[in-house]
N, C-alpha and C positions, 0 to 999 in steps of 0.2 A: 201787727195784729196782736192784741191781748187777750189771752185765754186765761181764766182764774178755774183751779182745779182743786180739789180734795184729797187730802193725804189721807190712805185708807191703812194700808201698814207700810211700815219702816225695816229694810232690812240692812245687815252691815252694806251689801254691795247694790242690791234693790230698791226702789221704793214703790208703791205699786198707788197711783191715782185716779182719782174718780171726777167724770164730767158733769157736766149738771146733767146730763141724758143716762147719767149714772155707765157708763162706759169704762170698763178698763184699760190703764197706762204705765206701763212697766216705764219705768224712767231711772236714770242712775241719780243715787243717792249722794253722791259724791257732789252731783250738780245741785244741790239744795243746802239753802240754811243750814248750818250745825242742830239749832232750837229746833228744829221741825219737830212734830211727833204725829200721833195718829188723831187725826180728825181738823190737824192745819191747814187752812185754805193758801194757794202759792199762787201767785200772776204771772205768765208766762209771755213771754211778748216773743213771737216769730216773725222772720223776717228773711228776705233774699239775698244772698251776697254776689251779684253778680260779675265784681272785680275779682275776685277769689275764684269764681266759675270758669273766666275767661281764660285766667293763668293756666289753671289745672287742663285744658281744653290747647291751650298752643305747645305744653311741655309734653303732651300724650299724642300729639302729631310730629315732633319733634324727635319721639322714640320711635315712633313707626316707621318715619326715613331712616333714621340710624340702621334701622335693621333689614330693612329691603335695599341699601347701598352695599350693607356687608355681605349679606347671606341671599340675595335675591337677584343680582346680577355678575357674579361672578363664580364662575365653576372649574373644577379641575380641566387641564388642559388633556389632550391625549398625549401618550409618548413619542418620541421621532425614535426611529432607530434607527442605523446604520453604519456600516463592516469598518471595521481601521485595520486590521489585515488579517489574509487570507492566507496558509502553507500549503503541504499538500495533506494534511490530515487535521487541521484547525484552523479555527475561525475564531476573533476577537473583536467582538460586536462592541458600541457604543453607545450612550443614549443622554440626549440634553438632562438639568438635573427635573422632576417631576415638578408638575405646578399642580396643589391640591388648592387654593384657596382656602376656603374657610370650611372644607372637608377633611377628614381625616382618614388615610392609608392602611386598607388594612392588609393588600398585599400587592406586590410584583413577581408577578409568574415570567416564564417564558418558555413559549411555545416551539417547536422541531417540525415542521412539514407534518401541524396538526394536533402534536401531540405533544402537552406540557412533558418540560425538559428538569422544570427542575424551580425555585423562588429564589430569587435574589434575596441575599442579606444584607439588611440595614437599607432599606430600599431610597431613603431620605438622604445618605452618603455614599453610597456607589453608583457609578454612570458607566461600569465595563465589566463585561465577563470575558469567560473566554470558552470556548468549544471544541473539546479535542475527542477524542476515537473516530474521525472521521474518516471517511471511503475516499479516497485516489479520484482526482476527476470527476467529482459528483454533485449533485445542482442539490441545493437545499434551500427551504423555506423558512424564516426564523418573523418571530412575533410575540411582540410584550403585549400584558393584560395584565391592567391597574385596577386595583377592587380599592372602590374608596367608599364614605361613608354615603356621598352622592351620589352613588352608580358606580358601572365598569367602563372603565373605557381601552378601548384597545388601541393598539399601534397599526400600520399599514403594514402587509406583509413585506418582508426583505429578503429578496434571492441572491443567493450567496453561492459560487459555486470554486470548490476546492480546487489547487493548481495539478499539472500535469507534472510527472518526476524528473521532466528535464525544466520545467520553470522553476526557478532560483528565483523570482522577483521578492517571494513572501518570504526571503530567508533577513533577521533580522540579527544583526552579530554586536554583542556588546564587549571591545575589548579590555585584557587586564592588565594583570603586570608580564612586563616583555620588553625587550629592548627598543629600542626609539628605531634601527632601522628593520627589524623585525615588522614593529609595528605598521609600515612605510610599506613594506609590502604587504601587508596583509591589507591595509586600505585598496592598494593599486588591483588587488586579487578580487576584492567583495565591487569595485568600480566594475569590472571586466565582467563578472559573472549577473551584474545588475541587482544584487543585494543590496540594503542598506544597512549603514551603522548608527547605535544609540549609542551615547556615552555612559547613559546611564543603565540600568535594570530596568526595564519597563514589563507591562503585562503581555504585550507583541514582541518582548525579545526573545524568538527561539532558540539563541546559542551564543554561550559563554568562552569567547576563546579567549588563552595565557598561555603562560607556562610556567606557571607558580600558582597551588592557591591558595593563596593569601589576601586580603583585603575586605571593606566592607562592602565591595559590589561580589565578590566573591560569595560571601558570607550572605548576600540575598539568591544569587541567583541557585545556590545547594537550597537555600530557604523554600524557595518557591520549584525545586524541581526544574529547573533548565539545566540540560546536559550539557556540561564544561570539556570543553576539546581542543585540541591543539591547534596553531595558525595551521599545519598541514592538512585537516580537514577541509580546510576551504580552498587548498592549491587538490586535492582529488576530486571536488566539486566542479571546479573548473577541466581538469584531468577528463576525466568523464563525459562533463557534459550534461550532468542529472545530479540530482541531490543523492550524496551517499552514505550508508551506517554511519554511525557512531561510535560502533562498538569498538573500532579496532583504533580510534582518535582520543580517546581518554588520556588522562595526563597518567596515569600508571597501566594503559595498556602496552600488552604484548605487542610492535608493530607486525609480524608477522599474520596479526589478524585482519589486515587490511586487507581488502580484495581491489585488488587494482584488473580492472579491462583493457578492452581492446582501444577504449576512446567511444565517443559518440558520433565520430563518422562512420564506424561498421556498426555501431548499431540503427543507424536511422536508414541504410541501404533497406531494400527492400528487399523479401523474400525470392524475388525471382533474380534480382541481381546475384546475392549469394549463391543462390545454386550455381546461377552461369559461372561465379570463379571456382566455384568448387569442380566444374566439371573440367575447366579449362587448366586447375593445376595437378589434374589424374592424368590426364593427356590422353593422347586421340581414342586409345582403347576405350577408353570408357565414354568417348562421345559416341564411340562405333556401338557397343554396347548399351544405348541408351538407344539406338534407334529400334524400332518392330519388326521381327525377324522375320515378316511377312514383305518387308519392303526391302531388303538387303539383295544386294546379285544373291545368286547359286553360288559362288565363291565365297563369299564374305558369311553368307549364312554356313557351310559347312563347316567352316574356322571358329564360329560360336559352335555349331552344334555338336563338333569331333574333337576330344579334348586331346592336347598333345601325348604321340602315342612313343615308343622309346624307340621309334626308325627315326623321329623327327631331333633325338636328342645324339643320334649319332655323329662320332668325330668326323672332320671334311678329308684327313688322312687315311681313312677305312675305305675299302672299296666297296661299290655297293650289294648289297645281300640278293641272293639268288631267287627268280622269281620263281612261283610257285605255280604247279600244273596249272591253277585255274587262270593264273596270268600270262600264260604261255610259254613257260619254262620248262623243263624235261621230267620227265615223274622220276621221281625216288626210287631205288633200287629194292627191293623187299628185304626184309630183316632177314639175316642169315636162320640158318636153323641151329638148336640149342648143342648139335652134334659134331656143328663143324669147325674144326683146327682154327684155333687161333690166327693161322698165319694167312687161311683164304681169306679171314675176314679184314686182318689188314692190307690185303690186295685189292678187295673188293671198294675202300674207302677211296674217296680221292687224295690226292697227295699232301694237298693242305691238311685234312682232318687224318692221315695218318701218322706225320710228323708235329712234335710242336713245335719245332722252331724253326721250320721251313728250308727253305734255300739259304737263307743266312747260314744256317747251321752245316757246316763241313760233316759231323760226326754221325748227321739223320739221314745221311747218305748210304752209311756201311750198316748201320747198326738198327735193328726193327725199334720201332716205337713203341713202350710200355707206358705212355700217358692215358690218364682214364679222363673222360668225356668234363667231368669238371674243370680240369686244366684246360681244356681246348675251349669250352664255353670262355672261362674267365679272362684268356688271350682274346679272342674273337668274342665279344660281349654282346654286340651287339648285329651279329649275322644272321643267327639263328632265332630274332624275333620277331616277330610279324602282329602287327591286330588279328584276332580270330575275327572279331566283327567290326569294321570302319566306326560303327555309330558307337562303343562302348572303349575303345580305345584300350583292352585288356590285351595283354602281348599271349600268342602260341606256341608250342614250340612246333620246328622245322619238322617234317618228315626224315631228312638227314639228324637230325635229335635225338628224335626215337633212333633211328639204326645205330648212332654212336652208342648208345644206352646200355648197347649191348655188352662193351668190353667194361662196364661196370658190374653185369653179372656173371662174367667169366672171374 
């Protein structure tokens, strides 16, 4: 189609034309004659290029798949988690590396039975943490959350539960420098206790045994904080039967700080077992003693209730002590008066308590007795005592006592 139009003005980058219905047409000047000026008629001839349409039309479908293959069917994957090992106080969790697609990562958290724990660093190159201050025996719940630029996506929960202090399975020992048959048994010790060994330093290795330290596994495992201890830490592990200190296993500890037990057969006995040997190595008394004094004979209860009195601590060489009026013994003589002669009153005594050295003695035959009541007690010790009261077991003295008493106030 030919259209013939009217240059109305000429601008450097404009030209502005007129129709024959006199209509204006901004057109660029660049597309015109050099010659043109104002009032030059131009023939325009339009036209459809539909080869050039068709192109532009298959290259613009062409970019729409490109972009719904990249960005429109594939998405971040969620995280796997799950434990590579377990001690009795940490946990060393794992996780495949993240698949973001054509998303980008803005963080990796991880979750504690609910409650973020804490973000992973460098979320693109680490696939392990590790989890320590943990409780003896206890169930926990752990879980990643991936914040990408397509969404969150989380992990399935993972229960994880900490070992008991006589399982050894999570103890992982990385050894150093030591002699070759040193080392031979310290293999044969961690086989026995069900531990395993790494050769290397890993992020599951809870303990560094040697006895030198020197080295570059040395030199990581101070790096990263794992406690370095001697092969004999792991023969008390065994020893025991439970995982034990550290403190006293150091390569410059005191040995003395080691706490060595009874073993792990008295400690897995149960509380009622214990007692029974405890009571079985006091002996009978004390099983007699554990019974209820309401179920004991009349005998066996008066032996707990009357504590031994000092008739029961007399020699089997003494003859026995004189019973007393209320047992049916003779009553006591009454105490002289303060007036009368010396000599009735040693008539009055009997012959044992006037002499002190009895019939043995030839000389306590002629000559009176001037022994005072302390000397006759301390030969005869134990004649003159008696319980005042059965139930209180305190000794009295004799009624013959008191009348001896006498030649102490003379």
């Amino acid at each position: 189609m030919l259209i013939s139009l009217t240059v109305g003005k000429v601008d450097a980058g404009v030209a502005v034309l007129l129709t024959e219905d006199k209509r204006l047409i901004e057109f660029p000047s660049i597309l015109l004659p050099p010659s043109i000026t104002s009032g030059s008629i131009v023939d325009i001839t339009v036209s459809r290029n539909l080869a050039s349409e068709t192109a532009a039309q298959k290259s613009f479908q062409s970019l729409q798949s490109s972009i719904l293959s990249t960005y429109g069917q594939q998405s971040p994957s969620p995280p796997v988690i799950r434990c590579r090992n377990a001690t009795q106080t940490s946990v060393v969790l794992e996780w495949d590396p993240i698949a973001l697609a054509t998303a980008e990562i803005r963080s990796l958290s991880l979750y504690r039975n609910g409650s973020k724990a804490g973000n992973i660093p460098k979320p693109k190159e680490m696939t392990s943490t590790k989890m320590s201050g943990l409780a003896v025996d206890t169930e926990y719940n752990f879980q990643l959350v991936m914040r990408t630029s397509a969404g969150v996506y989380s992990s399935e929960k993972l229960t994880v539960r900490t070992h008991k202090m006589t399982d050894l399975a999570g103890i992982t020992v990385t050894p150093g420098m030591m002699a070759p048959p040193l080392r031979e048994s310290l293999s044969g010790a961690i086989d026995r206790i069900g531990a395993k060994i790494a050769e290397n330093v890993r992020i599951d290795t809870t303990h560094f045994v040697c006895m030198e330290g020197r080295g570059r596994e040395w030199e990581k495992a101070v790096e990263m904080n794992i406690p370095v201890v001697r092969p004999e830490w792991v023969e008390g592990c065994e020893r025991e039967g439970r995982i034990v200190g550290v403190r006293g296993y150091y390569l410059n500890a005191d040995p003395k700080l080691r706490q060595v037990g009874q073993g792990v057969g008295l400690q897995q006995q149960s509380p009622q077992r214990q007692q029974q040997q405890r009571r079985e190595s006091q002996g009978p008394a004390s099983s007699t003693a554990s019974i209820p004094n309401d179920q004991l004979p009349n005998r066996s209860r008066q032996e707990i209730q009357t504590p031994t009195s000092a008739n029961n601590l007399r020699p089997s060489n003494l003859p026995p002590p004189p019973l007393s009026p209320s047992e049916g013994g003779s009553p006591a003589p009454p105490p002289p008066a303060k007036d009368t002669p010396k000599a009735e009153i040693d008539a009055q005594l009997s012959p044992s308590e006037s002499t002190a050295s009895g019939p043995l003695s030839p000389e306590a035959n002629s000559a009176p007795s001037h022994t005072t009541s302390t000397d006759r007690v301390d030969q005869q010790p134990y004649q003159n005592l008696k319980p005042a009261n059965p139930g209180d077991g305190r000794p009295s003295p004799r009624p013959e006592e008191n009348a001896s008493m006498v030649d102490v106030a003379l």
